[in-house]
C-alpha positions as CSV (number, residue, x, y, z in Angstrom):
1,X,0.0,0.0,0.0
2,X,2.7,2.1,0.4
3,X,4.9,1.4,-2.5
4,X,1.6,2.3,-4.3
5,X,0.9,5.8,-2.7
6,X,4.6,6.8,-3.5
7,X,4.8,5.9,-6.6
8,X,1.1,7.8,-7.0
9,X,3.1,10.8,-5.4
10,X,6.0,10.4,-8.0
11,X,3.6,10.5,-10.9
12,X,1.5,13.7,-9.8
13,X,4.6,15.5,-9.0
14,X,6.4,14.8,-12.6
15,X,3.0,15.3,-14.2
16,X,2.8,18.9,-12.4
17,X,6.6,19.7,-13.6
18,X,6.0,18.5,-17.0
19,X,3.2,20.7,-17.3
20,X,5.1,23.9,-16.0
21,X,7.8,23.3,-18.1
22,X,5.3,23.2,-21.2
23,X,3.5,26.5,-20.1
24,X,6.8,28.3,-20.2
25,X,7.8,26.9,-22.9
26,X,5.0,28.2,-24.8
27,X,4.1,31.4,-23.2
28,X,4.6,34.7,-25.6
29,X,7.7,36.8,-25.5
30,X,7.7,40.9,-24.7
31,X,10.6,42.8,-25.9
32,X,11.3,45.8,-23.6
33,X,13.2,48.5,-24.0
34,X,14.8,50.4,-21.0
35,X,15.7,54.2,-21.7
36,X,18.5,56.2,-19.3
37,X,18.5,60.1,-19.4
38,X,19.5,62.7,-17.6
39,X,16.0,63.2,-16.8
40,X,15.0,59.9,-15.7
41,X,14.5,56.3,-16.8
42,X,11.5,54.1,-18.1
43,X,11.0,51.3,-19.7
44,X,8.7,50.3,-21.8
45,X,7.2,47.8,-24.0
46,X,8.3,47.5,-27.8
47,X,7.0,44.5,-29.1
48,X,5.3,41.3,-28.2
49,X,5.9,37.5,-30.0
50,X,5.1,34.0,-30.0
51,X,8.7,32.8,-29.5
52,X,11.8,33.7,-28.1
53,X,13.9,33.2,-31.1
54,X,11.2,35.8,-32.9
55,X,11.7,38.4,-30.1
56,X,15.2,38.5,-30.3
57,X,14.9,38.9,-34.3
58,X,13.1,42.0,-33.6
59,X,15.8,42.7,-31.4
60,X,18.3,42.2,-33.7
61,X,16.4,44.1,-36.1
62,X,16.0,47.7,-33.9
63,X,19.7,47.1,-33.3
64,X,21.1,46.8,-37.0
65,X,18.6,50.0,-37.7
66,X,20.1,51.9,-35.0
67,X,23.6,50.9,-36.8
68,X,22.2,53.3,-39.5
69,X,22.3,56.4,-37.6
70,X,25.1,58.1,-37.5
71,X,25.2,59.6,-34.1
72,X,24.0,55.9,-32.8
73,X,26.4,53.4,-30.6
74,X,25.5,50.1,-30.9
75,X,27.1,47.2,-28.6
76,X,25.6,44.7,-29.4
77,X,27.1,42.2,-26.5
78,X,25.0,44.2,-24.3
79,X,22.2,44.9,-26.9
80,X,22.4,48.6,-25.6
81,X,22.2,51.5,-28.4
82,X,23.9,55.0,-27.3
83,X,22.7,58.1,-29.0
84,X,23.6,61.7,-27.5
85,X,22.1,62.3,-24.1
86,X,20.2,58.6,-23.7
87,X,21.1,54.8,-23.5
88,X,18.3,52.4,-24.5
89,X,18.8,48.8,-23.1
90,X,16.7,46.4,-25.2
91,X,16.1,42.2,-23.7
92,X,13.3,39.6,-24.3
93,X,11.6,38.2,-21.2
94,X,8.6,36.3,-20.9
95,X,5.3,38.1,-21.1
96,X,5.0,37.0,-17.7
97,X,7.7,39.3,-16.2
98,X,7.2,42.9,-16.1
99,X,10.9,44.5,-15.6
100,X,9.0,47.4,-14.0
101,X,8.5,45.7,-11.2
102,X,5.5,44.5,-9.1
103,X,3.7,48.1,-8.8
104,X,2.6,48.5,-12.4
């Protein structure tokens, strides 16, 4: 009887990791962009996706267009892009994290 209630145990618990591993997986993707001035800082919501890899091809996108403008720095490794007076920090997370934090 109790070989049987563990091995009951064992099956609900992988069944309840399988299933949280499949709904992250699958959840959407926000891409959020994180401006610095000298006046202040927000951050803000660019672009939402199905999938990560689509996320960080908009990513890659807003960052090779930045590479355009002239007065733009763009590092890459840090997916940051520097224009005169402001530095916008751009990352994928999962739409459920919100970078601003738990009060908005």
């Amino acid at each position: 009887m109790i070989r049987l209630a563990r091995t009951s145990l064992l099956i609900v618990a992988f069944a309840l990791l399988t299933s949280a591993a499949t709904a992250y997986a699958e959840c959407a993707w926000v891409l959020w962009a994180e401006v610095q001035t000298t006046t202040g800082d927000r951050t803000t919501a660019v672009s939402a996706s199905d999938t990560k890899l689509t996320c960080e091809r908009s990513l890659k996108e807003i960052l090779a267009q930045a590479e355009v403008n002239q007065s733009a720095l763009v590092r890459k490794h840090t997916s940051e892009v520097l224009v005169p007076g402001s530095i916008t920090r751009y990352t994928c997370l999962p739409d459920t994290v919100d970078p601003r934090g738990a009060s908005r």
